[in-house]
KOLBA-156145 format. One record per residue (C-alpha): residue number from 1; y, x negated, z negated. Coordinates in nm, 2 decimals, padded with zeros to 4 digits. Layout:
<atoms>
> i y x z
> NUM Y X Z;
...
</atoms>
This chain:
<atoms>
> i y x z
> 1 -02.70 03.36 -02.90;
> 2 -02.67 03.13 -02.66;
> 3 -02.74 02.81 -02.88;
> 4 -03.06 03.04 -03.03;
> 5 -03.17 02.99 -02.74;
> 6 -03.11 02.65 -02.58;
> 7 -03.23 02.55 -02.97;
> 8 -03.56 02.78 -02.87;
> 9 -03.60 02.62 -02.52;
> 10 -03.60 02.27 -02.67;
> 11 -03.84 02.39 -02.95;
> 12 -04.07 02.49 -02.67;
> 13 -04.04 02.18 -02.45;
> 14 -04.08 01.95 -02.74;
> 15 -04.40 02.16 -02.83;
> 16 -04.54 02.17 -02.46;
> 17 -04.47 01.80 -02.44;
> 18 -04.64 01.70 -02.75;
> 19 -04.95 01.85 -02.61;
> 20 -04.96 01.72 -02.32;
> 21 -05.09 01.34 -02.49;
> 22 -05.38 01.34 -02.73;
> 23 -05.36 01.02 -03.00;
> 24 -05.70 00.80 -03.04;
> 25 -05.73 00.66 -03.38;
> 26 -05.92 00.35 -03.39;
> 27 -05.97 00.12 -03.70;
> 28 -05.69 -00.13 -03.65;
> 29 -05.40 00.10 -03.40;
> 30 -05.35 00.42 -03.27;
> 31 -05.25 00.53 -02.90;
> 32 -05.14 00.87 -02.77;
> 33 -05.27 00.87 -02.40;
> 34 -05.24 01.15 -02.18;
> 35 -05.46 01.44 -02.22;
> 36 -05.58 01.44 -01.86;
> 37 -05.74 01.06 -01.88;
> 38 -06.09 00.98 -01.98;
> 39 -06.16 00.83 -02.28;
> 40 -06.41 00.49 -02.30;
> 41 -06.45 00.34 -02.67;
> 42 -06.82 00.21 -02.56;
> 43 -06.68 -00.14 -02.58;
> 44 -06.72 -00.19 -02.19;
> 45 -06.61 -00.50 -02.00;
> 46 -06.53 -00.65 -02.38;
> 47 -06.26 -00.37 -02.40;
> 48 -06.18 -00.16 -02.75;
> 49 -06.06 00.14 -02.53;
> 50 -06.05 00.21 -02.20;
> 51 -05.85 00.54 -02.07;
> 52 -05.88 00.66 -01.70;
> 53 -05.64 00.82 -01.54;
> 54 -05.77 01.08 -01.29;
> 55 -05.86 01.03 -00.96;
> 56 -05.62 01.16 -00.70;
> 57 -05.83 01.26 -00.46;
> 58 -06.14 01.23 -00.33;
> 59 -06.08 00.94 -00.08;
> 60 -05.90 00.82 -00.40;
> 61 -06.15 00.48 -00.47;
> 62 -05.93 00.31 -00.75;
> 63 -05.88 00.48 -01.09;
> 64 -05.59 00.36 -01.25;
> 65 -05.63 00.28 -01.60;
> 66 -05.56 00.13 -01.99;
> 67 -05.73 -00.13 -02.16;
> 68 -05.67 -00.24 -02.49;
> 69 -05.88 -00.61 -02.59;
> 70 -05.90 -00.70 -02.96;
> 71 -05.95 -01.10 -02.95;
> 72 -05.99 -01.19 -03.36;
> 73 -05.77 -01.51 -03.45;
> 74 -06.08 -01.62 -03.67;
> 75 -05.79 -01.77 -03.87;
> 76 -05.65 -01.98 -03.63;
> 77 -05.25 -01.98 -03.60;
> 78 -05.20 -01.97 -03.25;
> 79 -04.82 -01.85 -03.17;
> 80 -04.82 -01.56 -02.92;
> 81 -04.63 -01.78 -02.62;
> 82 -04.92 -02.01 -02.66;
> 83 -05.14 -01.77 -02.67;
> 84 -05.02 -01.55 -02.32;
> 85 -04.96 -01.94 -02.18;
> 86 -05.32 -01.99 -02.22;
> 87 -05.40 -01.64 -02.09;
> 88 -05.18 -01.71 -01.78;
> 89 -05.38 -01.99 -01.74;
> 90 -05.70 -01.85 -01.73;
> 91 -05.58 -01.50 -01.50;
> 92 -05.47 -01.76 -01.26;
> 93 -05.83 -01.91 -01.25;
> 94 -05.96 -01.59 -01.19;
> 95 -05.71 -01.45 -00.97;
> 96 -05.60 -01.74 -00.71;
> 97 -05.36 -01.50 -00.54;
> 98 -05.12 -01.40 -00.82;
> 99 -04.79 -01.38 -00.86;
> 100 -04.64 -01.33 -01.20;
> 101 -04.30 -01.11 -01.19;
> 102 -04.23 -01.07 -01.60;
> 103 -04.31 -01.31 -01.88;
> 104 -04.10 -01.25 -02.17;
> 105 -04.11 -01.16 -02.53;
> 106 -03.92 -00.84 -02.66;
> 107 -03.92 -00.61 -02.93;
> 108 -04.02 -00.22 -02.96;
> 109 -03.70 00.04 -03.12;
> 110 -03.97 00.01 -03.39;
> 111 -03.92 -00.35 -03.44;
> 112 -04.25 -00.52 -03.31;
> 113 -04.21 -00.78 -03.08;
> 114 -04.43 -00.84 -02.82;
> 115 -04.47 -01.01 -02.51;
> 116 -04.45 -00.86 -02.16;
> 117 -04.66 -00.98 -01.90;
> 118 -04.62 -00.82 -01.51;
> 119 -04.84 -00.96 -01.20;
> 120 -04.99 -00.86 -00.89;
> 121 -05.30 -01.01 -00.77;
> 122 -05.63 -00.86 -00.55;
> 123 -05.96 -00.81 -00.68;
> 124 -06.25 -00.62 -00.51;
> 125 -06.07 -00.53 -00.20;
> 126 -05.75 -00.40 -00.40;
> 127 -05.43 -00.47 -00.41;
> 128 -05.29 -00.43 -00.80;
> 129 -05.02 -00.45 -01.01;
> 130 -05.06 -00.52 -01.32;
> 131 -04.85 -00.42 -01.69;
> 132 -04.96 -00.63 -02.04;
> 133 -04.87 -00.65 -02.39;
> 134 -04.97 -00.92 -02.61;
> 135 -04.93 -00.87 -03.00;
> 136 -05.06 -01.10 -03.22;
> 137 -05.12 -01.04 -03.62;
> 138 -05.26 -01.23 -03.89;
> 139 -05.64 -01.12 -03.79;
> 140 -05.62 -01.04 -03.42;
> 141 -05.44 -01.07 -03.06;
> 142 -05.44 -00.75 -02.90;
> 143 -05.37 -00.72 -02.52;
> 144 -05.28 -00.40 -02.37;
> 145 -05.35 -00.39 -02.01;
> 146 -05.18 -00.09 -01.76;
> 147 -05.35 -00.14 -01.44;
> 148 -05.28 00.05 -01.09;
> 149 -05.31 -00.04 -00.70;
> 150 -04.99 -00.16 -00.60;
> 151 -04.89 00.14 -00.37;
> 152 -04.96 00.39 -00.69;
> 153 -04.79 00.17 -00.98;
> 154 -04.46 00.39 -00.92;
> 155 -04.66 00.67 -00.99;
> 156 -04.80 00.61 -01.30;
> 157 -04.50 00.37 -01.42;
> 158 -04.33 00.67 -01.63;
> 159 -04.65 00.79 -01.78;
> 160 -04.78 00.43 -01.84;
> 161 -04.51 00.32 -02.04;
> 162 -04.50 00.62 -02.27;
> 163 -04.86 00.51 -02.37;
> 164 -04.74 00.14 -02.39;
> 165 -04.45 00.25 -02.61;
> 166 -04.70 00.50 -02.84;
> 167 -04.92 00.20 -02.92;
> 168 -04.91 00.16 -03.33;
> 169 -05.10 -00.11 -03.60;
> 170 -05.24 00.05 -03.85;
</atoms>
């Protein structure tokens, strides 16, 4: 009886678990985000999808959020460390107070490698920390951005890298 029930209770938390993410479909991947965040496919700021997570409060001013940018490779065979090189590059343009703590290629338990880029820097009076993903196929480079203020990226670090991991090409 006992293991009826532990086997129940698992059931049950599997179940509740399962509904607490909702999977966006889109033509070349598919993310399960969590059900709370709103949803952006408008294309906004060159993004493919764009997922809020909710504010915390009203003095709450920052919205900590996904990204995912599709950049095509228009045939051109650029390796993925040249390509997050080049993107370093260019975030340190924009950004002129960042700090990079991660920059390293590894692999999903699914077997797709991918390259892990981690910085801080400060944009319109915030303080952020930053979570990307490069993965580059035959047609395009897809970046997935996790961004939160610095002082929240604990927070959100659990929930953020379930969606990271859920991230699937199609």
């Amino acid at each position: 009886m006992k293991f009826l029930m532990a086997l129940l209770l698992c059931s049950i938390s599997a179940f509740v678990a399962a509904q607490e993410t909702i999977t966006i479909k889109r033509s070349n991947y598919s993310i399960a985000v969590d059900k709370t965040m709103r949803i952006d496919t408008a294309g906004t700021s060159m993004a493919d999808l764009i997922a809020f997570f909710p504010l915390q409060s009203e003095t709450d001013k920052f919205g900590e959020n996904m990204n995912m940018v599709m950049e095509p490779t228009n045939g051109v065979d650029v390796a993925l460390d040249e390509y997050v090189r080049l993107s370093v590059e260019q975030l340190k343009q924009y950004f002129k107070n960042m700090v990079v703590t991660t920059n390293k290629t590894m692999t999903t338990k699914s077997g797709q490698q991918y390259h892990q880029l981690m910085y801080t820097a400060s944009m319109n009076g915030f303080d952020l920390q930053f979570e990307q993903r490069y993965i580059s196929t035959a047609d395009y480079t897809y970046v997935l951005t996790f961004t939160a203020e610095q002082s929240q990226y604990n927070a959100y670090k659990e929930k953020a890298g379930k969606i990271l991991d859920s991230f699937k090409l199609k």
